[in-house]
C-alpha positions as CSV (number, residue, x, y, z in Angstrom):
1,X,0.0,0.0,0.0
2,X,1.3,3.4,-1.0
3,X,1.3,6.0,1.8
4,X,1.2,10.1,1.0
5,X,2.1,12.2,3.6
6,X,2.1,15.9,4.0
7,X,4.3,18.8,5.2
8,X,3.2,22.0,6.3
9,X,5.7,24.6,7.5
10,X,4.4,27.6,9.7
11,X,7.2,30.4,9.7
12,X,6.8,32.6,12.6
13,X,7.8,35.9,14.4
14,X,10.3,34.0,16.4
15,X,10.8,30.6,15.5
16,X,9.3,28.1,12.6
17,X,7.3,24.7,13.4
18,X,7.4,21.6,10.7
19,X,5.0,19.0,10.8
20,X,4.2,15.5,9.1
21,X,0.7,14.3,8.7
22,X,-0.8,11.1,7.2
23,X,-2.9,11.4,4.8
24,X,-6.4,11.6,7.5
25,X,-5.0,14.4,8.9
26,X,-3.2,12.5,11.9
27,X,0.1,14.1,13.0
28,X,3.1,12.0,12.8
29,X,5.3,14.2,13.9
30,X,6.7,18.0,15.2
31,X,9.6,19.8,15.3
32,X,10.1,23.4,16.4
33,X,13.5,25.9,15.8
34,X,13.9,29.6,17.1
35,X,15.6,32.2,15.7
36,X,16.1,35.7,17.5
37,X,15.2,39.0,15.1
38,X,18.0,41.8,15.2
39,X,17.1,45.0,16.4
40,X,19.9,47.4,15.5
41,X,18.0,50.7,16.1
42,X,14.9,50.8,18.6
43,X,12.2,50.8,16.2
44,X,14.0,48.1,13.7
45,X,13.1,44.3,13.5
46,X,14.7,42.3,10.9
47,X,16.5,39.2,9.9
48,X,18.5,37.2,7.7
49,X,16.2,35.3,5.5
50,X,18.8,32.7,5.4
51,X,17.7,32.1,9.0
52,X,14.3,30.8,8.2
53,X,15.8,28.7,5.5
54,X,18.4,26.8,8.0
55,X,15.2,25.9,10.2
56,X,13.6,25.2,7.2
57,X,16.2,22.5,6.6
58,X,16.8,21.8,9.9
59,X,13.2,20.7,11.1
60,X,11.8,19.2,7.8
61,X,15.0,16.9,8.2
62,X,13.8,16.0,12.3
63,X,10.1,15.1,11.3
64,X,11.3,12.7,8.6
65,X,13.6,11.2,10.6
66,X,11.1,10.9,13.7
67,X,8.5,9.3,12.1
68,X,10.5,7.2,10.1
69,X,8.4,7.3,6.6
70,X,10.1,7.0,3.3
71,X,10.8,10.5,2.1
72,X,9.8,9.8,-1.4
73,X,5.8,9.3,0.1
74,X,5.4,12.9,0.5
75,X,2.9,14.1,-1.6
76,X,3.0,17.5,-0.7
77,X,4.7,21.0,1.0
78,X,2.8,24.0,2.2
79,X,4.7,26.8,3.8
80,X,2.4,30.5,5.5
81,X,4.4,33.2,6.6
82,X,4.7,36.2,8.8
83,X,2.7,38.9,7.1
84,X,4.0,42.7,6.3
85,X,7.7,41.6,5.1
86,X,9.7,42.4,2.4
87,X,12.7,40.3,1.2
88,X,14.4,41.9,-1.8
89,X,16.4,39.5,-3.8
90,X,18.2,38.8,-6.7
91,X,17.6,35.8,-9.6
92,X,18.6,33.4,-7.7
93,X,16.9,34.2,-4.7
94,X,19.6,35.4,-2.4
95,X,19.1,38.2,0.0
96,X,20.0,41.1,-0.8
97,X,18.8,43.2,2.8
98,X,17.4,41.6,5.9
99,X,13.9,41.1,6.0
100,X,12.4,43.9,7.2
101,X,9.2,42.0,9.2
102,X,5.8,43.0,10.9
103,X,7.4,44.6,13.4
104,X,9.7,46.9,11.8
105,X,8.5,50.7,12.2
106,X,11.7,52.2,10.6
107,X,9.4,53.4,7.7
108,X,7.8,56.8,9.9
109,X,9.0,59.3,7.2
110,X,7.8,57.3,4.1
111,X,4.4,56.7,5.7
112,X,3.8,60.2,6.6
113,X,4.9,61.1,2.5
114,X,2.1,58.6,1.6
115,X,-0.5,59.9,4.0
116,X,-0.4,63.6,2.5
117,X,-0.4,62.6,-1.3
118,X,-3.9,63.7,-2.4
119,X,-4.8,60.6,-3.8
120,X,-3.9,58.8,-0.3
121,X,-7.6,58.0,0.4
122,X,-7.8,56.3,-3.3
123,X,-4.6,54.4,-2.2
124,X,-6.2,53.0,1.0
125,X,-9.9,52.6,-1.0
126,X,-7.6,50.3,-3.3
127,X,-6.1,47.9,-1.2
128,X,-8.7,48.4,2.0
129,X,-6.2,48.8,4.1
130,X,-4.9,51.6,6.2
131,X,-1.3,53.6,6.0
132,X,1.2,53.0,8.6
133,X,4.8,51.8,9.1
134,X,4.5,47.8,9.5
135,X,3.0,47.7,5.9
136,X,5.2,46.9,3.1
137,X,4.7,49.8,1.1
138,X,6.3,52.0,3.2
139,X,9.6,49.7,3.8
140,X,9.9,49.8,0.0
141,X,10.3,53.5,-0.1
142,X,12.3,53.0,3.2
143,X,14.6,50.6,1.0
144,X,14.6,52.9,-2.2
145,X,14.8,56.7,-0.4
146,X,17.5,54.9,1.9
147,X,19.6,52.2,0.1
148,X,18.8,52.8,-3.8
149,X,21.5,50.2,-4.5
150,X,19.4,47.0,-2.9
151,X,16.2,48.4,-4.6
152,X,17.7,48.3,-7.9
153,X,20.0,45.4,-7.4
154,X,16.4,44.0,-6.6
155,X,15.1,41.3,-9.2
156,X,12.1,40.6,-7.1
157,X,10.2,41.6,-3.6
158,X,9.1,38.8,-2.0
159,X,7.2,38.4,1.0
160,X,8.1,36.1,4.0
161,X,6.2,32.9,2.4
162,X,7.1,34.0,-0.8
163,X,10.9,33.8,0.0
164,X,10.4,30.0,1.5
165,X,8.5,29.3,-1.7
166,X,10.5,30.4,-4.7
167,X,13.7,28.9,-2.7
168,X,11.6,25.5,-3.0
169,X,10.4,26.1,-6.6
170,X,12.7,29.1,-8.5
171,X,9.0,30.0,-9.0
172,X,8.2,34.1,-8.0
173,X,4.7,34.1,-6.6
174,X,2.4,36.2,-3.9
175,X,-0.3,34.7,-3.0
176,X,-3.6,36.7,-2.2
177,X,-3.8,36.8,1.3
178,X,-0.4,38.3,1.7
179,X,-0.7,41.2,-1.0
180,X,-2.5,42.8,1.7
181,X,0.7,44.7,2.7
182,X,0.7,46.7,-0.7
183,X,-1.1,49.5,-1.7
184,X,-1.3,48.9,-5.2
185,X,-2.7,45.3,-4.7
186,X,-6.4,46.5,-5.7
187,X,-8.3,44.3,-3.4
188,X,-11.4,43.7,-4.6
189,X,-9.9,42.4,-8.7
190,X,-6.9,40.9,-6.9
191,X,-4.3,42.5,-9.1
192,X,-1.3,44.7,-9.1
193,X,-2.8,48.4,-9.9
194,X,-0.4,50.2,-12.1
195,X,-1.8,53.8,-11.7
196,X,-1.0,53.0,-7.9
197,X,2.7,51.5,-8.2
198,X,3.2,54.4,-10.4
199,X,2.1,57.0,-8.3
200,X,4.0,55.2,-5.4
201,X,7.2,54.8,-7.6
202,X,7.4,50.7,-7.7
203,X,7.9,49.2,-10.9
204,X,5.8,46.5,-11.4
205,X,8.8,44.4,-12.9
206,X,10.1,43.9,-9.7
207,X,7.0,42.3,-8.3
208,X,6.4,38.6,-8.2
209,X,3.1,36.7,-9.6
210,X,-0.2,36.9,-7.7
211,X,-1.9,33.4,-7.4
212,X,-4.2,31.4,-5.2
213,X,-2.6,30.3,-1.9
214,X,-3.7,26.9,-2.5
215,X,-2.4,26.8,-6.6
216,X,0.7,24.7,-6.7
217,X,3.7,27.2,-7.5
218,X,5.9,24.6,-8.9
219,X,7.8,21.2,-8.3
220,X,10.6,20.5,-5.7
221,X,13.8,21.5,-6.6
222,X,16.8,19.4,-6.4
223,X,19.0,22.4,-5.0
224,X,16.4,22.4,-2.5
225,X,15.1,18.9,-2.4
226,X,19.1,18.0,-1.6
227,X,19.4,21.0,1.8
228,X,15.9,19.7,2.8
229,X,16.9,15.9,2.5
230,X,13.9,15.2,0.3
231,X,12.9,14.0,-3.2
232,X,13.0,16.3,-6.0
233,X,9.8,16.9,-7.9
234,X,7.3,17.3,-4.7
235,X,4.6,19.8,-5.3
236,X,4.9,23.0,-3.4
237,X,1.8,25.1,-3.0
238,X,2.1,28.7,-3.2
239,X,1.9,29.4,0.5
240,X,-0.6,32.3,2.1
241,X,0.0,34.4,4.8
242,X,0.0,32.6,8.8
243,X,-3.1,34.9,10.3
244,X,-4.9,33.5,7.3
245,X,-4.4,30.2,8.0
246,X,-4.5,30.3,11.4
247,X,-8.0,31.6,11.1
248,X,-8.8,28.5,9.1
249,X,-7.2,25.8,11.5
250,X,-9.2,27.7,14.1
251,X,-12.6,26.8,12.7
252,X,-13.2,30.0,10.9
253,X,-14.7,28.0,7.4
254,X,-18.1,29.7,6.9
255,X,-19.1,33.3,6.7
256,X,-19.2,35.2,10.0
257,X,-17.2,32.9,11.5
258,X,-15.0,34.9,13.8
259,X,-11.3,33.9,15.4
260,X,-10.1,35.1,18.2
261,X,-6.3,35.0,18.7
262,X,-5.0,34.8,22.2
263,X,-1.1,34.5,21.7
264,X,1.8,37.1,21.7
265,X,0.2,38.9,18.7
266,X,-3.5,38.9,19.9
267,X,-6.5,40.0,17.9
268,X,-9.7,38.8,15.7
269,X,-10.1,38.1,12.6
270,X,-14.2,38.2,11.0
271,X,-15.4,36.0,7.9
272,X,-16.7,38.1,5.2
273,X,-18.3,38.1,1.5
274,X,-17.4,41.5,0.2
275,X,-14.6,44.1,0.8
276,X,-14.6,46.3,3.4
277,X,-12.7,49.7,4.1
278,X,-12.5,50.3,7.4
279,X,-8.4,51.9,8.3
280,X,-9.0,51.4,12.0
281,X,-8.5,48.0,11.0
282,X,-6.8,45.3,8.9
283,X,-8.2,43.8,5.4
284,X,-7.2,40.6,3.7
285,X,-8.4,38.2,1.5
286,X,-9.0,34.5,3.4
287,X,-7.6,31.5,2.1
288,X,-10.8,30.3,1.4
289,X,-12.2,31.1,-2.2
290,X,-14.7,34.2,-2.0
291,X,-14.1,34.8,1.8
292,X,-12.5,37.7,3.4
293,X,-10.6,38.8,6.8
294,X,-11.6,41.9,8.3
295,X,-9.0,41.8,11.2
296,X,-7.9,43.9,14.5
297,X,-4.8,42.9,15.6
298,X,-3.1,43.6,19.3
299,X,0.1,43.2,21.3
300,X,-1.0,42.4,24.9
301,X,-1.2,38.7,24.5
302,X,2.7,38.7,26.3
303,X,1.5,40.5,29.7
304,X,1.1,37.4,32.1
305,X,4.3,36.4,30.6
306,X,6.1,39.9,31.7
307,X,4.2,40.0,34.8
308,X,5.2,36.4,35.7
309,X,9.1,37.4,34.2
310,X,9.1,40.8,36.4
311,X,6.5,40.6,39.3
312,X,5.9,36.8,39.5
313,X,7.5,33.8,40.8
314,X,8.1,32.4,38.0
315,X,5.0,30.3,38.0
316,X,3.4,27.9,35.8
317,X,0.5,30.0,34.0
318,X,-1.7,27.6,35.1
319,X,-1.2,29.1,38.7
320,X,-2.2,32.7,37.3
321,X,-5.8,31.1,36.0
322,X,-6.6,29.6,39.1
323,X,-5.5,32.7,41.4
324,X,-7.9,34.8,38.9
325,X,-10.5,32.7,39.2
326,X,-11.1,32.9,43.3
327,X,-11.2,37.4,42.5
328,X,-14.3,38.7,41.5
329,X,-15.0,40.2,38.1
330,X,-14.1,43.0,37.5
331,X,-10.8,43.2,39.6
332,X,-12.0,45.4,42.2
333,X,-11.3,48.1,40.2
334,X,-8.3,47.7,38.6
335,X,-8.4,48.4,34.7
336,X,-5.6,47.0,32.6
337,X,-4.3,48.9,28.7
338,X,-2.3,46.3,27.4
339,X,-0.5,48.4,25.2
340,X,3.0,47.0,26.1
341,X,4.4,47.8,22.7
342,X,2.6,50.3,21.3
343,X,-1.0,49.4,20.3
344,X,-1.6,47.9,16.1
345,X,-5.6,48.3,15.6
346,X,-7.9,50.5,16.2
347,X,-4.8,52.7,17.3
348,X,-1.9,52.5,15.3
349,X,0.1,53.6,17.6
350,X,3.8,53.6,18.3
351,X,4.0,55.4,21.6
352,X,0.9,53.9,23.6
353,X,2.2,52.4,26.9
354,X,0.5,49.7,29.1
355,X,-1.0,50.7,32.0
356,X,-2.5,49.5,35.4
357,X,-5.9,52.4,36.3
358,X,-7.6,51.9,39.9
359,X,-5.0,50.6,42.2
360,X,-5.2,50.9,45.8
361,X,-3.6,49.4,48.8
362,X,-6.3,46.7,48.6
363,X,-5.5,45.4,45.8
364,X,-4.4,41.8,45.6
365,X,-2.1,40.1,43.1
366,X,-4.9,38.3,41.7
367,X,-6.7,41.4,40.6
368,X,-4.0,42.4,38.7
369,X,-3.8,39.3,37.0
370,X,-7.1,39.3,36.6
371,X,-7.2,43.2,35.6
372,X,-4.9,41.4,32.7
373,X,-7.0,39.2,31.2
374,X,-10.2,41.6,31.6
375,X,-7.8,44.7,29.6
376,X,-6.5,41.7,26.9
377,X,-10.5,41.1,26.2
378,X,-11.2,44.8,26.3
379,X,-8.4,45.3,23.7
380,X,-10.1,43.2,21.0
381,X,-13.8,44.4,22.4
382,X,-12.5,47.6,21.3
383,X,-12.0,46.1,17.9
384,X,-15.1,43.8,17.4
385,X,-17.3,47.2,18.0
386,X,-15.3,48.4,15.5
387,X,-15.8,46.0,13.0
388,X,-19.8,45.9,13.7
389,X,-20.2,49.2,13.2
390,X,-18.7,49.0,9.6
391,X,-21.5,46.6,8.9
392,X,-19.6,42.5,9.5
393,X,-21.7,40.5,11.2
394,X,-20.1,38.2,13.9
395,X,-21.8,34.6,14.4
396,X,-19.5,31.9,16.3
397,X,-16.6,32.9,17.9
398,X,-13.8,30.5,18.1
399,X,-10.8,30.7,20.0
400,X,-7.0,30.0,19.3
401,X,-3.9,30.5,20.7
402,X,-2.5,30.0,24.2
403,X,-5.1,32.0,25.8
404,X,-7.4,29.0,25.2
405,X,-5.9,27.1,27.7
406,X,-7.4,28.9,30.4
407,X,-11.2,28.2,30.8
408,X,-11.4,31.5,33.2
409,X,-9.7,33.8,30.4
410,X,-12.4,31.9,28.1
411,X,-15.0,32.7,29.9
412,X,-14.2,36.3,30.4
413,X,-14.1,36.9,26.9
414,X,-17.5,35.5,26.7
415,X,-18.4,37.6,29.1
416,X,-17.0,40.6,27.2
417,X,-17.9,39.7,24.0
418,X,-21.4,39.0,24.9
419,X,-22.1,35.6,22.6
420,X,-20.8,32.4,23.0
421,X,-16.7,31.6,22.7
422,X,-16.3,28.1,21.1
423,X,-12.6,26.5,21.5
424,X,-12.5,23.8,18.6
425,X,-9.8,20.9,19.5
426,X,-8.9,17.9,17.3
427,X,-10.1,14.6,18.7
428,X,-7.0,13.7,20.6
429,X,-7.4,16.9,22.6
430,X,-4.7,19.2,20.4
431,X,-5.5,22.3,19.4
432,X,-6.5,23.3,15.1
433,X,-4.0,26.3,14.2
434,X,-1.7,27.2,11.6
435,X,-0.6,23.5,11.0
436,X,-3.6,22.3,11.0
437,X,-5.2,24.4,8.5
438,X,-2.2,24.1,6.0
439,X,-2.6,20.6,6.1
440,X,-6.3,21.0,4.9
441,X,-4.8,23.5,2.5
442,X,-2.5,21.3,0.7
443,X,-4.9,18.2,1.2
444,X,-7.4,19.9,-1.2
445,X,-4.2,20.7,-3.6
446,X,-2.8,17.4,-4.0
447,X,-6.5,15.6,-4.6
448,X,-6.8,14.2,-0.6
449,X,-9.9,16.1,0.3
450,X,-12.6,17.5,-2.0
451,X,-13.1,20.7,0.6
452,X,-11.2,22.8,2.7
453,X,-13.5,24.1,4.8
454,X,-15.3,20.3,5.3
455,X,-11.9,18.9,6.1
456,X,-10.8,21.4,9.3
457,X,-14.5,21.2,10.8
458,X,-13.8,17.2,10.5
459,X,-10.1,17.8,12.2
460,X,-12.0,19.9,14.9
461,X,-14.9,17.4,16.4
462,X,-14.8,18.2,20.6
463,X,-15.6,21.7,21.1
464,X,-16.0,23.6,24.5
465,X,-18.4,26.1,24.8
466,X,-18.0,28.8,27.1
467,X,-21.5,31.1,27.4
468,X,-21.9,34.8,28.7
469,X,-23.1,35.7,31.5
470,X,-25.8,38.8,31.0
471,X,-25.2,40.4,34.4
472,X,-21.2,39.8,33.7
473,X,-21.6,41.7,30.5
474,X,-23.2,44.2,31.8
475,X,-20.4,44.9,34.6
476,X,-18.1,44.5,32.1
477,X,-19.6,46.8,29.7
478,X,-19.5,49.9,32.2
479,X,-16.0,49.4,32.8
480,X,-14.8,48.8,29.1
481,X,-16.5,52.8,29.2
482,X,-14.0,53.3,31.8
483,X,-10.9,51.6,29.8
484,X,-12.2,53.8,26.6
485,X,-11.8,56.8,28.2
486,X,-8.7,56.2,29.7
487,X,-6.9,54.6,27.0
488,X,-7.8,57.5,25.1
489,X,-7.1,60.4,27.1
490,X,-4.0,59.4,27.5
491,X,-2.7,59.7,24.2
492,X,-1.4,62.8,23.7
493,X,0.4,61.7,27.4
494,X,2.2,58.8,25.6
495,X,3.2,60.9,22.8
496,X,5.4,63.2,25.4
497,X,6.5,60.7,27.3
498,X,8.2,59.6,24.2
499,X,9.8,62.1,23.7
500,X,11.0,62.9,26.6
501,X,14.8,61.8,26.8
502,X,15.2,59.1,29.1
503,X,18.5,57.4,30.0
């Protein structure tokens, strides 16, 4: 009997997880490798891309040699990526700058020449997105206005995905879902716009092909195949960006399905038909075929980690759920703003600061650790209103991410949220994700699964539903007026603390 086995590669912020699956969706095996990002100025973050591709190589070869299959039964490779990068290259796909990722905010002066062209609102009508720093288009003019010997050197810009891919294939591609970073990718015809690259000053040339995340961008390479200690000639798909995916390995198959990521980079992410301009927030296309992403995306997720790392005790986080769940909601008082590094959506800002509001010599270290989890929910709250009020409608909301792990942070977002927070879990008790939803991506590709969208929602059979509490809500919803107001009025306070020169 012939087996057919599947890779999926999920490159992240800080570190890039491999995994094997048979063909019914059963994980064979795991491997993870960090990298660390160089920051050489404060507002920089970037890398060698050559650093994605060693732990490329270096985990594909540990989950083949785990599980002990022949290499020569894979049938296929899907890669996602981090989304907002740019990789400049030459022909044969060799670095020619660090990749300048999500993160990077270097970009300040080029965003602020794109927000006063006159035609800036047709730029963000375009690609439905807003301007700002951790976009791509402004660390192209960064990379032109700055070092015009890399941007003409340049042969193609790549995105993070699209780096892993073409080093697999030779093949240039950008897939749909992470054209969201430019703003000449007209979003609604998915296509370059050349009045747009042309009033922004990229030439088209330089830019790879768009495609379908789940089209297959080419065979296996033997350069490639060799480093990666597999078979030439495996299909490759094209790849999509990993917020896309995740959504899908979440649950989030049908319209108005709505994820809701509780990790380091928190956030939502709402199933939609049509396009929708809204610059408070983030568009993208899904990687689902005539679905769309209308996203909010925030930074708190890491608090309980730098509270346990600066005012804990280095305890388990388990220890933190079960301390928040014997104080009251609403934390006597305390309000959280988890704006530890900045704030992305509906902010966009660089200088917000977190904050603790109410304290008192009463209060106990459980209500601030429960004044944490209340200001994380608040922070996406603050988002889904949002995103209502531009006309999505939200129907189940289903949770990823570590946050999920805690059946009191659950249930305060329930409470928060005010509808029903589903976590989704595969049927030996492990969580959907990015993984998981490449795997159903690259299923479909290769001919193992007629659907997508059937195929994760067969992945994802035990779910736990966590249901809102109307008198919780309303608590809740007088003091998000509380965190509104002060996260607010304290804007034009973070902007001189910042600059104000501190040692």
């Amino acid at each position: 009997m012939t087996h057919r086995y599947l890779l999926t590669i999920d490159q992240g912020t800080s570190s890039v997880k491999t995994a094997l699956w048979d063909e019914s969706g059963r994980t064979l095996a795991e491997a993870t490798q960090a990298y660390k990002l160089d920051r050489p100025e404060p507002v920089w973050a970037e890398i060698d891309a050559n650093v994605w591709w060693a732990a490329i190589c270096a985990t594909v070869k540990q989950v083949v040699a785990q599980s002990g299959i022949d290499p020569h039964d894979v049938a296929g490779i899907s890669v996602d990526g981090i989304g907002w990068t740019l990789v400049p290259v030459d022909r044969n796909i060799e670095p020619l700058y660090p990749a300048m990722i999500w993160l990077d905010r270097r970009a300040e002066q080029e965003t602020q020449w794109l927000k006063h062209l006159s035609e800036a609102d047709q730029l963000i009508g375009l690609a439905a997105n807003p301007i700002d720093p951790a976009y791509i288009t402004p660390k192209l003019l960064w990379l032109k206005n700055h070092r015009p010997d890399v941007f003409d050197r340049t042969y193609k810009f790549l995105t993070s995905s699209g780096f892993i891919v073409a080093r697999m294939t030779g093949e240039f591609t950008c897939d749909y879902t992470q054209a969201y970073g430019y703003h000449f990718f007209d979003m609604r015809r998915a296509r370059w716009d050349e009045w747009a690259a042309e009033l922004i000053g990229i030439p088209l040339e330089k830019m790879p092909r768009l495609a379908e995340c789940t089209d297959i961008a080419g065979p296996l390479l033997e350069v490639a195949a060799n480093q990666l200690g597999l078979p030439a000639g495996i299909p490759v798909l094209v790849g999509c960006l990993d917020a896309a995916v995740g959504a899908l390995g979440a649950g989030v198959t049908r319209l108005g399905h709505t994820n809701e990521q509780g990790g380091q980079a928190g956030g939502m992410a709402i199933s939609l038909d049509r396009v929708v301009v809204e610059p408070q927030l983030i568009f993208s296309h899904h990687v689902l075929p005539n679905q769309y992403l209308l996203q909010g995306g925030t930074v708190g997720g890491g608090s309980l980690g730098w509270f346990r790392d600066v005012l804990g005790t280095h305890e388990p986080f388990e220890a933190f759920s079960a301390q928040v769940a014997q104080t009251a909601p609403g934390a006597h008082g305390v309000i959280y703003v988890p704006y530890m590094a900045g704030e992305r959506t509906p902010l966009w800002n660089t200088n917000a600061r977190g904050v603790f509001f109410g304290l008192s010599y009463s209060t106990t270290r459980g209500d601030l650790l429960r004044a944490i989890m209340e200001g994380c929910a608040f922070a996406v709250y603050d988002n889904i209103r949002i995103a209502e009020a531009s006309g999505a409608t939200i129907g189940e909301c289903l949770g990823s991410g570590g946050a999920t792990h805690s059946a009191v942070w659950c249930q305060i977002k329930a409470d928060v949220y005010n509808r029903p927070f589903v976590v989704a879990r595969r049927a030996d008790g492990g969580e959907g994700g990015h993984s998981l939803g490449l795997f159903a991506m690259t299923a479909r590709a290769v001919g193992l699964c007629d659907d997508i969208g059937a195929c994760v929602e067969r992945l994802l059979p035990n779910r736990q539903v966590f249901e809102p509490s109307a008198a919780r809500h309303a608590l809740y919803k007088d003091l998000f007026g509380v965190y509104m107001s002060v996260s607010r009025k304290l804007l034009p306070d973070f902007d001189r603390l910042a600059s104000i020169q501190l040692a």
